[in-house]
C-alpha positions in Angstrom: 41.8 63.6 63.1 40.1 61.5 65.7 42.1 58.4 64.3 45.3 60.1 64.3 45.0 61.6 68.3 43.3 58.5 69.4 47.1 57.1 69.1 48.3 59.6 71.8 46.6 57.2 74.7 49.3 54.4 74.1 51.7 56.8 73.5 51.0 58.8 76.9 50.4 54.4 78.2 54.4 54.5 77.3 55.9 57.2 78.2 54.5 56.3 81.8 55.2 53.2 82.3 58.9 54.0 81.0 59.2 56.7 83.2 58.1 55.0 86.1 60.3 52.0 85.4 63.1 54.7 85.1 62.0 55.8 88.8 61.9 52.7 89.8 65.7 51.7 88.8 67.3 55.0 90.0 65.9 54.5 93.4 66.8 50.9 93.3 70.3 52.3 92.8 70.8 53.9 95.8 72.1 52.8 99.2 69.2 51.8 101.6 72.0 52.0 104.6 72.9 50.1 107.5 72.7 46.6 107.8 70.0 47.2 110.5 67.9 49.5 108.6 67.8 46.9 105.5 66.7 44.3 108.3 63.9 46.3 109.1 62.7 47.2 105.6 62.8 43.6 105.0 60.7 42.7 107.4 58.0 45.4 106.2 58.3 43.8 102.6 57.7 40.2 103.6 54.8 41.4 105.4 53.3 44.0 102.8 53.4 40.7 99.9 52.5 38.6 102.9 49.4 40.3 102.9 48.6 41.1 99.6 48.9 37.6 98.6 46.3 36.7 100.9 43.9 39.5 99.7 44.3 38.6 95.8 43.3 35.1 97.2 40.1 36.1 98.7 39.6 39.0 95.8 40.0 35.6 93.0 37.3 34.0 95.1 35.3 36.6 94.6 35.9 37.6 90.9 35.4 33.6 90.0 32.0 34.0 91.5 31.0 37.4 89.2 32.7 36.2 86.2 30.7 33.4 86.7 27.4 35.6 86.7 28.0 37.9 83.9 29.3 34.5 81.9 25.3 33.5 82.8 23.7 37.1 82.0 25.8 36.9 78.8 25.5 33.4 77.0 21.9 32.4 78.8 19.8 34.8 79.6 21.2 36.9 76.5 21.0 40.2 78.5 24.6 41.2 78.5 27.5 41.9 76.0 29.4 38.5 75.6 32.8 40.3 75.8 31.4 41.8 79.5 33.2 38.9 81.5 37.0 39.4 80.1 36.9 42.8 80.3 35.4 42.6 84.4 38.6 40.9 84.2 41.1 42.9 83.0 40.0 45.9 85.2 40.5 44.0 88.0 43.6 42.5 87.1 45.3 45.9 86.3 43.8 47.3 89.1 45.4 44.6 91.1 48.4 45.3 89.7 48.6 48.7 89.7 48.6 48.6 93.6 51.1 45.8 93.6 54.1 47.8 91.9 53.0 51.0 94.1 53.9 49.3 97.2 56.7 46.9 95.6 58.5 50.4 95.2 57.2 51.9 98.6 58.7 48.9 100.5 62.1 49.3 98.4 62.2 53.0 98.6 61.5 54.0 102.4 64.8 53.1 104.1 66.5 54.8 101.1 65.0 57.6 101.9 65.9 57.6 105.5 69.5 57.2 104.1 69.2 59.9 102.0 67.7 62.4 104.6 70.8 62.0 106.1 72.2 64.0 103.9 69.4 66.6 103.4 66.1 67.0 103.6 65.8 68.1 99.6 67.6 63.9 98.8 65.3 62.8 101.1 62.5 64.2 99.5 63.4 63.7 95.5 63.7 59.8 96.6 60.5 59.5 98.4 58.3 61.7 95.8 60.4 60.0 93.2 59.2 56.6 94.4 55.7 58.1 94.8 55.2 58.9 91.3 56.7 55.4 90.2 52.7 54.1 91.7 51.3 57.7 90.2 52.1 56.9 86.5 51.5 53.0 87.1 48.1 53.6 87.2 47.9 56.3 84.4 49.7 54.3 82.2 48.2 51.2 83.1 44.7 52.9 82.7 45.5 54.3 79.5 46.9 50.7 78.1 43.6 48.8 78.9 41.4 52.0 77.6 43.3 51.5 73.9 43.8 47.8 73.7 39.6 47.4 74.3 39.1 50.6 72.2 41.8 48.7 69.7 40.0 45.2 70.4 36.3 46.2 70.2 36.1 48.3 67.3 37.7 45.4 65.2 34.7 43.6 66.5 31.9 46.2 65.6 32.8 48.6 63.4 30.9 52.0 63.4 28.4 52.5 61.2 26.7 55.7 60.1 23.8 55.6 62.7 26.7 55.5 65.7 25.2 52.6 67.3 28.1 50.3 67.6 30.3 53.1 69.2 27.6 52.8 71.8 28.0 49.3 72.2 31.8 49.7 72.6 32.0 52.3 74.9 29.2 50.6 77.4 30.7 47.8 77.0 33.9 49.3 78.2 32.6 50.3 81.5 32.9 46.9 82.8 36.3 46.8 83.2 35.6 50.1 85.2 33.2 47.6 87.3 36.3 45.0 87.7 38.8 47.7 89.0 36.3 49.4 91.3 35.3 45.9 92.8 39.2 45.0 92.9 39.7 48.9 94.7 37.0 48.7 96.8 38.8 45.2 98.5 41.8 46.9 98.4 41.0 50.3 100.2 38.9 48.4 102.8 40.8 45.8 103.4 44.2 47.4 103.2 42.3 50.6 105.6 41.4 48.1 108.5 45.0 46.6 108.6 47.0 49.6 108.4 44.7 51.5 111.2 44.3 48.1 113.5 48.1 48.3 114.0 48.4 52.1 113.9 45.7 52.2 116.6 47.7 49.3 118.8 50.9 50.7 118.2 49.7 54.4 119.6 47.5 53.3 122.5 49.7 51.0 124.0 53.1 52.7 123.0 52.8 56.0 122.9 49.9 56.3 125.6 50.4 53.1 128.1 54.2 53.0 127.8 55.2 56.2 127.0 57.7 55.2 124.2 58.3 57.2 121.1 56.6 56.4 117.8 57.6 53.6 115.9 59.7 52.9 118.6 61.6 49.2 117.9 60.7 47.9 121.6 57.0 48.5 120.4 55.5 44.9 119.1 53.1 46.6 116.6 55.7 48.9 114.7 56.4 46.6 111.6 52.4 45.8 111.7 51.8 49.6 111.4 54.7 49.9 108.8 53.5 47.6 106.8 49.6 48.9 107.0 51.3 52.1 105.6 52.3 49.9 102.6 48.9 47.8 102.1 46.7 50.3 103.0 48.3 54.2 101.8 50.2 52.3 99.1 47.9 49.7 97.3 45.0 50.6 98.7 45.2 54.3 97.3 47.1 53.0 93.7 43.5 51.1 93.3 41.3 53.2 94.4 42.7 56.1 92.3 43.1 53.4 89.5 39.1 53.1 89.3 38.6 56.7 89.7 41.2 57.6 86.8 39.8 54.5 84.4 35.9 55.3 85.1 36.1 59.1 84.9 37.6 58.2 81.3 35.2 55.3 80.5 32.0 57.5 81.4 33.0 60.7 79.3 33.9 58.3 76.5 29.8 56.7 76.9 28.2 60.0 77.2 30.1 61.5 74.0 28.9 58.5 72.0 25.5 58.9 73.6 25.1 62.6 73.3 26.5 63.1 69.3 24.6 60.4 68.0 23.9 60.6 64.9 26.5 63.1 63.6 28.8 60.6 62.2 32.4 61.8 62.9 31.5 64.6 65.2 30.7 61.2 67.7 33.9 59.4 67.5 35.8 62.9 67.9 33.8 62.9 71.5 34.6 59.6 72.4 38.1 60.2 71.6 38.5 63.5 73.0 38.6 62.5 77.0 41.3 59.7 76.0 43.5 62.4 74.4 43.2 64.8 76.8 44.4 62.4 79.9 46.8 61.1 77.5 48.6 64.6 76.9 47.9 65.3 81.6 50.0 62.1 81.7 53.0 63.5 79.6 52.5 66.8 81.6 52.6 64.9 84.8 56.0 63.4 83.8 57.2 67.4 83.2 56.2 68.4 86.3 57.5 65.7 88.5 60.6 67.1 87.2 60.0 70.6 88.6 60.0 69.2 92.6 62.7 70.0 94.6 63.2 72.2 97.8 66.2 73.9 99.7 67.5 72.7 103.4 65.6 74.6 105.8 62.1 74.4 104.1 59.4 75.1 106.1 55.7 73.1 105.6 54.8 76.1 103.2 58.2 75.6 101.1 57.9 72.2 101.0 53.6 72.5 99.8 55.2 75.2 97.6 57.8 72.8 96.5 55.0 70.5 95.4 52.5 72.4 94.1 55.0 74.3 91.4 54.9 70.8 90.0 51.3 70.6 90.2 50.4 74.1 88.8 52.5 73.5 86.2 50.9 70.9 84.9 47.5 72.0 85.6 48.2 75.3 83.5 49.9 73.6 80.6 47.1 71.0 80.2 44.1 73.8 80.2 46.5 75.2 76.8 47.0 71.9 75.1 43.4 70.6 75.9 41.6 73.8 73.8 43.8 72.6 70.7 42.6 69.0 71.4 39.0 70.1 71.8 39.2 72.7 68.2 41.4 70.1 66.8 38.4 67.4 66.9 36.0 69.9 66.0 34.2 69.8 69.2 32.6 73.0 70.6 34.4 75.5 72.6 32.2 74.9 75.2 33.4 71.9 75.7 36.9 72.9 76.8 35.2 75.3 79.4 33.7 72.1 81.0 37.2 70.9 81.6 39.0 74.1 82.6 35.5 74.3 85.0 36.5 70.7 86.2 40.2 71.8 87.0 39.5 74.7 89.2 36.9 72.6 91.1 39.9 70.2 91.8 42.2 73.0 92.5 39.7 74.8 94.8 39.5 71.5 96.8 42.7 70.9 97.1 43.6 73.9 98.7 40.6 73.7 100.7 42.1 70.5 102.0 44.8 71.8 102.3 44.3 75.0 104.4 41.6 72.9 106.9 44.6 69.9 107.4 47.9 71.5 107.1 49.2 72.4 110.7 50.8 75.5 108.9 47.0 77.1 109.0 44.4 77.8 111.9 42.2 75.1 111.8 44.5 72.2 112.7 46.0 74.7 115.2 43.3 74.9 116.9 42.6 71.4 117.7 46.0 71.6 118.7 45.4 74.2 121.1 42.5 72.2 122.7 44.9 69.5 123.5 45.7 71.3 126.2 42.1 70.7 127.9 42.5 67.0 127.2 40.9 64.3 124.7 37.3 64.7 124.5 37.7 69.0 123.4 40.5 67.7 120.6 37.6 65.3 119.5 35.1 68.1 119.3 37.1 70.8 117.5 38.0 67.8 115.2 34.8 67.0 114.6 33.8 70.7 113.9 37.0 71.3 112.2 35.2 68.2 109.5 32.1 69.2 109.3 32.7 72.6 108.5 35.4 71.7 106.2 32.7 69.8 103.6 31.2 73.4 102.4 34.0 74.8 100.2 34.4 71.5 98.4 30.5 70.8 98.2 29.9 74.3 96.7 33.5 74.2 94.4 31.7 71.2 92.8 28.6 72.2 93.0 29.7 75.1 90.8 32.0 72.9 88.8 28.5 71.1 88.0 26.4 74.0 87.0 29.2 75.4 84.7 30.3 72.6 83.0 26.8 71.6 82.0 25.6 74.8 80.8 28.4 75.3 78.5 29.0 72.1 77.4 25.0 72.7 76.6 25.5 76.0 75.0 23.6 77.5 78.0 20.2 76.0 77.1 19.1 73.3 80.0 17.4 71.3 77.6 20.7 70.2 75.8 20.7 67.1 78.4 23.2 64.9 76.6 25.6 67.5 75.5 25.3 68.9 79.2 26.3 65.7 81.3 29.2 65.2 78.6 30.3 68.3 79.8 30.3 67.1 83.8 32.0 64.1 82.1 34.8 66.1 80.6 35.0 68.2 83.8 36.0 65.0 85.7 38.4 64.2 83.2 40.1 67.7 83.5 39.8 67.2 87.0 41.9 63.9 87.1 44.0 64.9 83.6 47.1 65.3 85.6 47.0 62.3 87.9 50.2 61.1 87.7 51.6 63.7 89.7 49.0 64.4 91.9 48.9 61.0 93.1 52.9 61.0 93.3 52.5 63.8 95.9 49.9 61.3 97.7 51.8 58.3 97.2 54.6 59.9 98.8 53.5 60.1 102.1 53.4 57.0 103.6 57.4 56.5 102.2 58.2 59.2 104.4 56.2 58.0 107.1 58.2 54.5 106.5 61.0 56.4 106.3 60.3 57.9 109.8 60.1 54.6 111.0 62.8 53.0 110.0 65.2 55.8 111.3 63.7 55.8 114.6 64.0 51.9 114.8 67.3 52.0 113.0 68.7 54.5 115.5 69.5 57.2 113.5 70.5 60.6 114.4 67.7 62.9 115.8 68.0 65.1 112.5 67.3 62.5 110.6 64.1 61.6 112.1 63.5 65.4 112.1 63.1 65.5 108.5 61.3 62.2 108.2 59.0 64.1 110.0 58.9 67.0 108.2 58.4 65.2 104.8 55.8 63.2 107.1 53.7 66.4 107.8 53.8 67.1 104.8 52.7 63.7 103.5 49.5 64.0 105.5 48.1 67.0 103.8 49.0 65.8 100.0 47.3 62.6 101.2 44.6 64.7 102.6 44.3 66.5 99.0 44.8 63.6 96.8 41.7 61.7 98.8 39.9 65.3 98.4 40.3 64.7 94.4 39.5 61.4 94.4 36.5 62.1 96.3 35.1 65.6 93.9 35.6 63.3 90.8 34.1 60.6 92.6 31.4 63.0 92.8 31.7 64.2 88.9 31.8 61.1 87.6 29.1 59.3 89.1 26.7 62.1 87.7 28.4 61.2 84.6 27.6 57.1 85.2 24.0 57.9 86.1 23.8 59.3 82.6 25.9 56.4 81.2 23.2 53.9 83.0 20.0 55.2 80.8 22.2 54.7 77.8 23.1 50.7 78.8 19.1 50.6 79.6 18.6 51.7 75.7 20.6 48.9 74.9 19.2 46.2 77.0 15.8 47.1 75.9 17.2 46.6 72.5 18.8 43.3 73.2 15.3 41.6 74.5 13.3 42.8 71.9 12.0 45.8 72.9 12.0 48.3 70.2 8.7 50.5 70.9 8.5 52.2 74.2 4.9 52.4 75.2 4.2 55.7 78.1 1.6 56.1 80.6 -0.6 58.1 78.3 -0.1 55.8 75.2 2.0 57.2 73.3 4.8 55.4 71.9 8.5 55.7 70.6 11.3 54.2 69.0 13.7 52.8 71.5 16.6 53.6 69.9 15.9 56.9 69.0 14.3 57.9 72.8 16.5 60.8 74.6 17.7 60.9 78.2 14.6 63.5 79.5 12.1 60.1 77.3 13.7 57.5 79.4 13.4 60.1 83.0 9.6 59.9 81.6 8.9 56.3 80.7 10.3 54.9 84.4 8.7 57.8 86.2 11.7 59.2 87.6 10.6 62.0 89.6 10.7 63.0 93.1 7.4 62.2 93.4 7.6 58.9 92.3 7.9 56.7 96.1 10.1 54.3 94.7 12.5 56.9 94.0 12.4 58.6 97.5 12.8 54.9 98.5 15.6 54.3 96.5 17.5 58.0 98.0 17.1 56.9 101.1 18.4 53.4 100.8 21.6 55.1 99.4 21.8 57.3 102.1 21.7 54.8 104.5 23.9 52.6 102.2 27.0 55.4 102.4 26.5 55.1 107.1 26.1 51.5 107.0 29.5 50.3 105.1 31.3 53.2 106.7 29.8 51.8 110.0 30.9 48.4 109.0 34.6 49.5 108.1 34.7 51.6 111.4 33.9 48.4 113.8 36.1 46.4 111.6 38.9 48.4 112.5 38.1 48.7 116.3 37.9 44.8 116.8 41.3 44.5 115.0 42.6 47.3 117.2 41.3 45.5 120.2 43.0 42.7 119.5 46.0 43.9 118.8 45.8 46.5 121.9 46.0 43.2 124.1 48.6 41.5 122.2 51.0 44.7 122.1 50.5 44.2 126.3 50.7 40.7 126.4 54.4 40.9 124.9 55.2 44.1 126.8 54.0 42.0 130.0 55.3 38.5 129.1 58.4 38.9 127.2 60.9 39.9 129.9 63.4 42.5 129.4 61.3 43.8 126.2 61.0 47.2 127.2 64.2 47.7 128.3 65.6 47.0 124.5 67.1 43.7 125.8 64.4 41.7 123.7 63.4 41.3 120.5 59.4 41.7 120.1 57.3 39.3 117.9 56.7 41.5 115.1 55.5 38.9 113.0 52.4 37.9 115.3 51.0 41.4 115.1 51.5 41.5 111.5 49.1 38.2 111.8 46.7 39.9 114.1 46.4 42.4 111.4 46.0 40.0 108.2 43.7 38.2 109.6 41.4 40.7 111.0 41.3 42.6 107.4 40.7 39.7 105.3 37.6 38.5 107.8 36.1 42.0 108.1 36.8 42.9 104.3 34.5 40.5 102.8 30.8 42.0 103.8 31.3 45.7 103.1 32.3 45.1 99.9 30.0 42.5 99.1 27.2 44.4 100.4 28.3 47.6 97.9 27.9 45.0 94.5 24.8 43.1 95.5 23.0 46.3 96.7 22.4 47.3 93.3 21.6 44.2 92.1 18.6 43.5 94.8 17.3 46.9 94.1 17.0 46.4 90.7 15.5 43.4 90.3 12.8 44.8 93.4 12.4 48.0 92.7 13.2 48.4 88.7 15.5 51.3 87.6 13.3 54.2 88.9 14.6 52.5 92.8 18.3 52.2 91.5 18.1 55.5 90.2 17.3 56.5 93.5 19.9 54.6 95.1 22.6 55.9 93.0 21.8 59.8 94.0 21.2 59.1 97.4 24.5 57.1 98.1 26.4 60.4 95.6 25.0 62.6 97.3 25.7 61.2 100.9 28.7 59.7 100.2 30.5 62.6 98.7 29.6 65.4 102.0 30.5 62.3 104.1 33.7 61.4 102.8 35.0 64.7 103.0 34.1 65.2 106.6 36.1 62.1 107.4 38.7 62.6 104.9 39.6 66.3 106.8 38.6 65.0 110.1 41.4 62.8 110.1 43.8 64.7 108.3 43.6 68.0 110.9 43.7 65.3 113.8 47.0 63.8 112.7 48.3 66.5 111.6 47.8 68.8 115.0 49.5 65.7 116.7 52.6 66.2 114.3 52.5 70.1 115.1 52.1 69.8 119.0 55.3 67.0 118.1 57.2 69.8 116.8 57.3 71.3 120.1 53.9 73.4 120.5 52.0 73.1 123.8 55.0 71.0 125.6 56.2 68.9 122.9 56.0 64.8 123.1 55.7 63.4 126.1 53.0 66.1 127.4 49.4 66.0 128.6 48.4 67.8 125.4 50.7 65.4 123.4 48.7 62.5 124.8 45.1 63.8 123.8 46.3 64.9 120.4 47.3 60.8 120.3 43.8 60.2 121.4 42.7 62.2 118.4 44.9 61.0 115.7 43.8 57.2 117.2 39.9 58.4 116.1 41.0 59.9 112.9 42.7 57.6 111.6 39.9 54.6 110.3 37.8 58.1 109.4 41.3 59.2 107.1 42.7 55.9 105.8 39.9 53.4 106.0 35.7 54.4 105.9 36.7 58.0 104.1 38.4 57.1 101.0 36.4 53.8 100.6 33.2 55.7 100.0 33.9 57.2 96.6 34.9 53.3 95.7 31.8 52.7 96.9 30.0 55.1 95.2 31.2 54.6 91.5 31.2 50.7 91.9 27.3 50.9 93.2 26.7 53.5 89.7 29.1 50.6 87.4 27.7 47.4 88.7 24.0 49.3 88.2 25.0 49.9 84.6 26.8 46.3 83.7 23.6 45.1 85.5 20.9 47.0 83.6 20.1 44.3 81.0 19.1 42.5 84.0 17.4 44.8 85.4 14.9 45.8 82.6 14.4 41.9 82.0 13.3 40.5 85.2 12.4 43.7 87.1 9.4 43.5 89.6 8.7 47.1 89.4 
């Protein structure tokens, strides 16, 4: 049976990829409007593959350099799986280009959008979520192509045996290619993040603040800059990160299943096989409920969330049915469907806990609006409080999610380790089984936001930018959710990787040679045969163990100090495009008066430039981290540094995540007319707000779960090294 559903993965890869290629042609189809309003969506095209060619420069550079370390680790030092390199490869290559369709369509779709919401806000919105979902089941399918090609490839190459240990060696294996699209993410979502908020931040302060012109206004210098961020950074940025998440969510649950039915001949390929089928079948339910998303004229937020979420439920329900007959149908305990339905509702739970704490349609974000009226610093606090507050609901959804799926994925005994972690593995799965919608209703935001743009610089009617607004709005809370999944099965599946990492020690102790380990006390065992709780023992990973504690903390530190680094990246870039925005508005004569034509193209520069400088130590500093540590502090440190940057990283990205969601979003509502409308003193510290928010919300945020699932993959790729050349 295992052999027969295995074939559902590039079947699901297909029906994806044609669908979204479908997607992709109708939208093409339609008018994108005036001559003007093509003009302008050019400009925000040449500029989006402007950049991205320069980042898959530096990201080559970069890849070069780690194939050419693993190539070492693999064919001279004999401590790594020869096939390691290519598949570090592929990852990052369909990572890469996962991103690159996204925004492709995004910078084809957001003036046909504007067009459309001409005509209603319901055409307005079928286009943009349309062209949303194109990048949403890109990455599925994508994902799910490389997943059976190296499943295809790999088994050809070892064939299982009785004692399951080759099905091991192909699923650890696999990971890497989870490394190469986390590393090729993690460039992405930083990099992308510090352009798109260097112009947003220029664009606001000087135009909306300083000159008192209306967003994306076309006399403002830094509007195609920020239009194009929306592309490199919401667009590409996001279809990568989510890539990585999607892939390594799968590639974990697949190790752990091979790891934790050892032994039990077909029982072990059934779990491996079971968390490829079961995102295979959320991909074909995705397609379904992208279908089901539509809305009337005068939709409010909540008809328009509604209008979304009837897609989303839909799928959600229908995949907890179908996944209990792929879970009996592989013979796998019962249990282990509980661990995904478990999974599910810990999404769910955090996505309308994003929801409610970002959405201006609930009292949080109206709140901070209402403190606009007291000026900046109070909308900063009650932002601040609003994000900190906002981190308990998901903490404890997953914290739950956790507890359940292990115990009954372990049949309610704790000492069922393996079986138990499978089930957090599965739990992610379920948690990210219906991606290619959910990231459609993310994806979709920054269209509409382009959208926005491009009628207000286009001239269109007021009601037009109205609902570009409106579909805006709403935009900002799926964006808010989507980054709240990415971040819980960030969380999920890097419990899931910490498991996978003892399992890739196992087998780099068995590649050098050691077969016996030898314990404190003298005892001895059989490497092979050694379970998770024997390998906890043998490095002494305990909380009283100092190079453990030493280890938490550097991961704490790790998750403040590349957030910190993202952060100032974006305020130098914002500085210096701050002074050129007034440079032009002071120089070029007759500028603000809509009698000249701004230099658009020198703060797209401005922008370029100060992303691919600042992108290159964060991310660099996230891979070699692991790497030091190990070959320091031996796997009881990395072990250490994997919790503490989880455990860190995960409440932290949350706070920033909501943070900056409520802040922009109490702008929009205070926009809408509340408190005096634009142009008022509240208006002007809710700008102030959204200005802070916005590197929290679209750069240092929804780089940390990168962060922390590259840190757990490169630790795992890395582990041969580690247990060779160790200090500790």
């Amino acid at each position: 049976m295992a052999d027969t559903l295995f074939w559902l993965t590039p079947i699901g890869s297909a029906f994806a990829l044609f669908f979204a290629w479908l997607f992709f042609s109708r939208m093409m189809k339609e008018s994108e409007g005036t001559e003007r309003m093509a003009q302008i969506a050019s400009y925000v095209r040449k500029g989006a593959m402007a950049y991205l060619k320069q980042q898959y420069k530096v990201v080559t550079l970069v890849f070069a350099a780690l194939v050419i370390l693993l190539a070492f680790m693999a064919f001279v030092l004999k401590v790594q799986n020869p096939w390691v390199p290519i598949a570090f490869l592929t990852g990052g290559f369909f990572s890469g280009l996962a991103g690159f369709f996204g925004m492709k369509t995004a910078t084809y779709a957001s003036a046909r959008t504007a067009w459309a919401a001409r005509k209603s806000l319901n055409s307005g919105l079928k286009i943009a979520f349309r062209s949303g979902a194109v990048m949403g089941l890109t990455v599925v399918g994508l994902v799910l192509l490389d997943i059976a090609v190296w499943f295809l490839v790999l088994r050809a190459f070892y064939p299982l045996t009785d004692d399951g240990h080759n099905l091991i060696i192909i699923t650890t294996t696999m990971i890497t290619f989870g490394m190469g699209a986390s590393t090729q993410a993690l460039f992405a979502r930083v990099g992308g993040g510090i352009y798109t908020k260097a112009a947003d931040v220029g664009a606001d302060l000087v135009g909306k603040v300083e000159a008192g012109i209306p967003e994306d206004d076309p006399r403002n210098p830094a509007t195609v800059a920020d239009n194009v961020g929306d592309n490199v950074g919401d667009v590409a940025g996001m279809g990568a990160d989510l890539y990585e998440s999607y892939a390594g969510s799968i590639l974990a649950t697949m190790a752990l299943g091979a790891a934790a039915f050892l032994g039990q001949g077909t029982l072990q390929l059934n779990a491996v096989v079971a968390p490829m089928a079961i995102a295979a079948v959320g991909t074909l339910l995705s397609i379904l409920g992208i279908h089901l998303v539509r809305t009337r004229e005068d939709a409010t937020q909540k008809t328009l969330l509604n209008a979304l979420g009837r897609g989303i439920n839909a799928s959600s329900l229908l995949i907890v049915v179908l996944s209990y007959f792929i879970v009996r149908a592989l013979s796998l305990p019962t249990g282990i469907w509980l661990s995904l339905v478990f999974g599910l509702a810990a999404g769910l739970v955090i996505g309308k806990s994003t929801e409610y704490f970002t959405s201006h349609s609930y009292a949080p974000t109206r709140r901070i609006a209402d403190n606009a009226n007291t000026g900046p610093a109070t909308v900063l606090i009650a932002g601040l409080g609003v994000g900190m507050v906002s981190t308990a609901v998901p903490v404890l959804a997953v914290i739950l999610g956790i507890v359940f799926a292990f115990l009954s994925a372990a049949h309610f005994d704790v000492s069922n380790v393996a079986q138990g972690l499978y089930g957090i593995g599965i739990a992610a799965v379920g948690m990210l089984s219906t991606l290619g919608i959910t990231l459609a209703t993310d994806a979709y935001g920054p269209i509409a936001d382009n959208a926005g743009g491009n009628a207000q610089m286009s001239g269109l009617e007021a009601e037009v930018r109205k609902r570009t607004d409106a579909l805006d709005a709403l935009g900002n809370t799926t964006a808010a959710t989507g980054k709240g999944f990415a971040i819980g099965s960030a969380a999920l599946t890097a419990l899931a990787l910490l498991a996978t990492y003892v399992e890739e020690l196992k087998v780099g102790l068995l590649r050098i040679g050691r077969t016996v380990l030898t314990f404190v006390d003298g005892t001895t065992m059989d490497t092979a045969t050694a379970s998770f709780p024997d390998y906890m023992r043998f490095y002494g990973i305990t909380l009283m163990n100092p190079i453990v504690l030493v280890g938490i903390f550097l991961g704490a530190m790790m998750a403040f100090a590349f957030s910190g680094l993202a952060m100032n990246a974006v305020g130098k870039a914002a500085a210096r495009m701050v002074d050129e925005v007034r440079r032009q508005f002071r120089e070029i004569a007759g500028i603000l008066e809509g009698k000249a034509e701004p230099d658009y193209a020198r703060c797209v520069a401005i922008s370029t430039r100060g992303a691919q400088r600042a992108m290159v130590l964060p991310s660099l500093l996230a891979i070699f981290t692991p790497i030091v540590t190990g070959l320091v502090l031996g796997v009881a440190g990395v072990m250490g540094l994997l919790i503490g940057a989880t455990s860190t990283g995960f409440v932290l990205a949350i706070f920033m995540a909501n943070a900056g969601g409520a802040w922009d979003n109490a702008k929009k509502y205070i926009e809408e007319g509340a408190h005096g409308g634009k142009g008022s003193p509240a208006h002007m510290a809710a700008v102030i707000g959204d200005t802070v928010g916005d590197p929290f919300k679209d750069t240092a945020g929804p780089s940390l779960n990168i962060l922390i699932k590259l840190m757990s993959m490169v630790a795992i790729v890395m582990a041969g090294l580690t247990v060779a050349f160790s200090l500790m």
